[in-house]
C-alpha positions in Angstrom: 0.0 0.0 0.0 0.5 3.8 -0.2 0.7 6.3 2.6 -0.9 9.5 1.6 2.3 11.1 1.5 3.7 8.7 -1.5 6.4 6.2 -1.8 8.7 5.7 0.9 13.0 4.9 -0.9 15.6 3.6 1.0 19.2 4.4 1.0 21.4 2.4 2.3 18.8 -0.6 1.9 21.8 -3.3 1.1 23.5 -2.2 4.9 22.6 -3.7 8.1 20.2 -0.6 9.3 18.8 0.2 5.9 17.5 -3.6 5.3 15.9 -3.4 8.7 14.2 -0.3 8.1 12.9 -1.8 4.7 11.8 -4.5 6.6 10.1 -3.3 8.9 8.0 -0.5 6.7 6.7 -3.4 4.7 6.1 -4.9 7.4 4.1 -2.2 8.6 2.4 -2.6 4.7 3.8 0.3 3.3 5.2 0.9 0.2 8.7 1.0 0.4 11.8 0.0 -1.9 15.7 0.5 -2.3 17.7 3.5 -3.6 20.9 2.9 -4.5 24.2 5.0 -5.9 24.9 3.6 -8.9 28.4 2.3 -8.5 27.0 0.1 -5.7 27.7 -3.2 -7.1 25.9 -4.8 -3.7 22.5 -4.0 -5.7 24.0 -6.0 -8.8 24.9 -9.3 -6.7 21.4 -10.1 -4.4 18.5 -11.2 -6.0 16.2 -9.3 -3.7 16.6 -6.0 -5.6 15.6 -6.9 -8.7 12.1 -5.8 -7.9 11.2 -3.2 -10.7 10.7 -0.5 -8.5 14.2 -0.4 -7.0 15.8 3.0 -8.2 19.2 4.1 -9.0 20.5 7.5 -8.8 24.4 9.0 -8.7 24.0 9.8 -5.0 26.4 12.8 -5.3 24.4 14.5 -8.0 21.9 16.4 -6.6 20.2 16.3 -10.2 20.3 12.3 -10.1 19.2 11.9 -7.4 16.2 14.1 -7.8 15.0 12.3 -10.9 15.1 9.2 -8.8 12.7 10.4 -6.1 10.5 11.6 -8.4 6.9 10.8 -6.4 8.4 10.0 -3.6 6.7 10.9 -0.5 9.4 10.5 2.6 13.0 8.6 2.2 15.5 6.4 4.8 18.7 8.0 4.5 22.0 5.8 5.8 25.7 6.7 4.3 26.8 3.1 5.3 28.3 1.8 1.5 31.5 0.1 2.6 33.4 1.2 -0.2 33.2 5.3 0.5 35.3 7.0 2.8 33.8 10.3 5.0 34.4 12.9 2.0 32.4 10.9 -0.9 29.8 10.4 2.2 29.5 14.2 3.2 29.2 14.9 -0.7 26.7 12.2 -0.9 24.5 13.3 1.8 25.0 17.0 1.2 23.4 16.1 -2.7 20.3 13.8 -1.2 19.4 16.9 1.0 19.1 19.2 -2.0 17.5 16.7 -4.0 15.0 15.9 -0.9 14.5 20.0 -0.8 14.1 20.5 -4.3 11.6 17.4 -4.8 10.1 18.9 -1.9 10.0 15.3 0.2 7.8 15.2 3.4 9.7 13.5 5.4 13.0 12.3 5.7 14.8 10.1 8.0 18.3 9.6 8.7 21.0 7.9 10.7 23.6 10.1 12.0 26.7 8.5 13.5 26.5 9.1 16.6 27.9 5.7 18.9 30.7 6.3 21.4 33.5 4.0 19.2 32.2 5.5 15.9 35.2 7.6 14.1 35.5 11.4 14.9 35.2 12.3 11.1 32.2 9.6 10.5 30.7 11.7 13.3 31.6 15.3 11.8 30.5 14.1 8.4 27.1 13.4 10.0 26.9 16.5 11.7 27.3 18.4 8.1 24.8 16.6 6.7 22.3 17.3 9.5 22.9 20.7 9.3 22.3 21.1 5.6 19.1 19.0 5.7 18.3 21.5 8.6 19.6 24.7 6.6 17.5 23.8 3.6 14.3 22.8 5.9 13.8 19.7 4.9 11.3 17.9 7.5 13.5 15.6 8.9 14.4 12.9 11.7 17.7 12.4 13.0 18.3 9.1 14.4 21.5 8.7 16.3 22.3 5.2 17.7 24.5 4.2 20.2 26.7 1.0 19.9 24.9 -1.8 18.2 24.9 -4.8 20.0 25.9 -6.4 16.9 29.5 -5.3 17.2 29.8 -7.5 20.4 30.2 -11.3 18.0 31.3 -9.4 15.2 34.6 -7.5 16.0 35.0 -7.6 20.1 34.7 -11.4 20.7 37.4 -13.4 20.0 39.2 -16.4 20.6 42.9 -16.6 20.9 44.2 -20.3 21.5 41.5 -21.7 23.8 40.4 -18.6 25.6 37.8 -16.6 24.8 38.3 -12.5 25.3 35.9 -9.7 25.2 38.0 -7.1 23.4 36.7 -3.2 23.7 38.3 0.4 23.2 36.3 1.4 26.6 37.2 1.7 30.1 36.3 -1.8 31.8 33.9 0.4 34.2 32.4 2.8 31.5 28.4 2.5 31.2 28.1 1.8 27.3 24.6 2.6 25.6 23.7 -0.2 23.4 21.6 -0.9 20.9 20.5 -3.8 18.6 20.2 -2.8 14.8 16.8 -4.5 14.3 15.2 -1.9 16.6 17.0 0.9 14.7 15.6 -0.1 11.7 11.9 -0.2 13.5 12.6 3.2 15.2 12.6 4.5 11.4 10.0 3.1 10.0 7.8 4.1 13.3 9.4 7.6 12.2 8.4 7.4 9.0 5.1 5.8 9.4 3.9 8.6 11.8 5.7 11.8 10.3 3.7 14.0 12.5 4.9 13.3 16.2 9.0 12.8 15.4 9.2 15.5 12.1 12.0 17.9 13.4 13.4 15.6 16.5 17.0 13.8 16.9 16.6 10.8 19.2 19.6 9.4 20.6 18.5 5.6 20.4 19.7 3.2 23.2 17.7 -0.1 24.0 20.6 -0.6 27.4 23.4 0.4 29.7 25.9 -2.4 30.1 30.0 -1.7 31.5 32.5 -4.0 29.5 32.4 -6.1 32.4 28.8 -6.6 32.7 28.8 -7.9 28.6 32.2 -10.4 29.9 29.9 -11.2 32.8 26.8 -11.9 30.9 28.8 -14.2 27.9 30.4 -16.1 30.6 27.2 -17.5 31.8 25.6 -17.7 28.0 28.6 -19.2 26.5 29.4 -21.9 29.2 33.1 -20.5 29.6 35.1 -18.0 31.0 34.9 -14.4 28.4 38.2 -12.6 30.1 37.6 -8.4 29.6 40.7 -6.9 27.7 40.7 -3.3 26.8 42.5 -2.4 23.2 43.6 0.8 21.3 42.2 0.4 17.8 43.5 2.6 15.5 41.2 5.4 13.6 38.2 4.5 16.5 37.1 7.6 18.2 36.1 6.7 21.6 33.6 9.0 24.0 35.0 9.1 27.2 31.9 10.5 28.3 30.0 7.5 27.5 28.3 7.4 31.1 26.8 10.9 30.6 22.5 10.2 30.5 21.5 11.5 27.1 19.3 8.3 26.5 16.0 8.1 27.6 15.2 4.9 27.3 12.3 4.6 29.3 11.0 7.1 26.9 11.9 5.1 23.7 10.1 2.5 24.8 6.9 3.7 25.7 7.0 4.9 22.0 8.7 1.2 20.9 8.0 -1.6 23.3 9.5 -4.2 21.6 12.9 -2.2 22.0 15.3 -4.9 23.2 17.3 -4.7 26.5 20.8 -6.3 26.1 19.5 -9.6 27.7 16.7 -9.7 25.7 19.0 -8.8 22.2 21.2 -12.4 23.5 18.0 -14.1 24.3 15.4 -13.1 21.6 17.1 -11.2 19.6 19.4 -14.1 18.1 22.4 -12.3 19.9 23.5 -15.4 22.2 23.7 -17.5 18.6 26.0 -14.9 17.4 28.3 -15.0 20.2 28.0 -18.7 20.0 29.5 -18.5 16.3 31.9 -15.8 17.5 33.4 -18.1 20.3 33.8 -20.8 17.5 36.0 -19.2 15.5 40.0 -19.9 14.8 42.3 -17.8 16.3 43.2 -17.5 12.3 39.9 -16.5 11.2 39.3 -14.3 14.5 42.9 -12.4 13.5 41.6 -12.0 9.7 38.4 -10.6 11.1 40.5 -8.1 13.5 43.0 -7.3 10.0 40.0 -6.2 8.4 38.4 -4.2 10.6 41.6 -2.1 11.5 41.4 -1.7 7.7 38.2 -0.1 7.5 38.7 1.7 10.1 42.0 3.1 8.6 40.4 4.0 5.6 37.6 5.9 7.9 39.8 8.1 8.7 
């Protein structure tokens, strides 16, 4: 179906927070399909966006992208493509914002960078892009999540020989916000679904408040073994000392999402625990790889 403010595109719709967003507006039965740059070749290798009505656009050409959202009524806006670095991100976002002005778009929603081990220019490149979608009044919602969740089994659990280490940038007794991606994605199509209580807002999104000690705590008992806490220095990572300061109301975010999941509930319902359970299976080979490529994107982040 159609809202009554038209067709609802989705960039970033191959990345983890774009696909639940897409997910999760169908979901809600409305209509709602990709966007992608052109010189994303993710859109040329999965069979789910062959659907007709996925668009492409040049995402730094304001007139590109403009065509492609013609009779659009709102759009999900996430500079996540693996293969840009901050500058071609700032000029893509800077060029979806005129585009979304020009076409005169009644809603958009995006997802600033905004988690306390996100890089310092990933954040300023956000920032920019806010403020021009603000300069040129576009009627927008910022979404700014904390940590994901996911980044627990994916780069900070590892095993080296046969123990199994929790490694973070953070202070072993620093109170991390965390978030699962899934509810991100719902958060946005909520957003987008009911344009008139969130247009103009920035939500700091946070589903929990775990230390790097609780999470070691937590996998110990899941996993069956011993998770030993070891803080790292990861190069490029910009890491928010601050990260204890309250600036997520939770309680508030889930009165308005009630499914939002708690950290327990992410390892319990949320699939989490089976993650971790792949993530304590891995080779120290194939857990050093992982940590290789990481630094590398990271690198080039920066």
């Amino acid at each position: 179906m159609t809202t009554g403010s038209g067709t609802i595109y989705v960039v970033g719709a191959a990345g983890h927070q774009g696909r639940a967003a897409l997910d999760h507006l169908r979901a809600r039965g409305l209509e709602a399909h990709a966007l992608f740059d052109e010189r994303d070749a993710r859109q040329m290798r999965d069979p789910r966006w062959a659907d007709p009505a996925t668009r492409i656009a040049r995402l730094d050409d304001p007139a590109s992208v403009g065509r492609a959202l013609h009779g659009a009524g709102a759009l999900f806006l996430a500079l996540e493509q693996p293969e840009t670095g901050p500058a071609e991100r700032l000029r893509q976002g800077k060029a979806v914002a005129e585009a979304a002005a020009r076409a005169g778009l009644g809603h958009l929603v995006f997802v600033a960078a905004g988690g306390s081990d996100h890089h310092q220019l990933s954040c300023d490149v956000s920032s920019e892009v806010e403020r021009r979608l603000r300069k040129l009044e576009v009627p927008t919602t910022v979404l700014r999540p904390a940590t994901f969740m996911e980044e627990i089994p994916r780069y900070w659990l590892s095993r080296f020989g046969r123990e199994l280490t929790l490694s973070t940038p953070f202070v072993a007794g620093n109170h991390l916000p965390l978030v699962a991606l899934d509810d991100v994605g719902a958060l946005a199509a909520l957003a987008l679904a009911r344009p008139g209580e969130l247009t103009g807002r920035t939500l700091a999104v946070a589903g929990d408040t775990r230390t790097p000690l609780q999470v070691a705590a937590r996998l110990t008992t899941g996993l069956g073994e011993p998770v030993r806490y070891a803080e790292v220095q990861v190069e490029g990572v910009f890491v928010n000392q601050e990260a204890t300061t309250p600036v997520h109301d939770i309680g508030w975010l889930r009165s308005l999402y009630p499914r939002l999941h708690t950290f327990n509930g992410w390892l319990e319902e949320g699939g989490g625990l089976e993650l971790c359970r792949r993530a304590a299976g891995r080779s120290t080979a194939r857990s050093a790889e992982s940590a290789g490529r990481r630094q590398s994107t990271r690198t080039r982040a920066k």
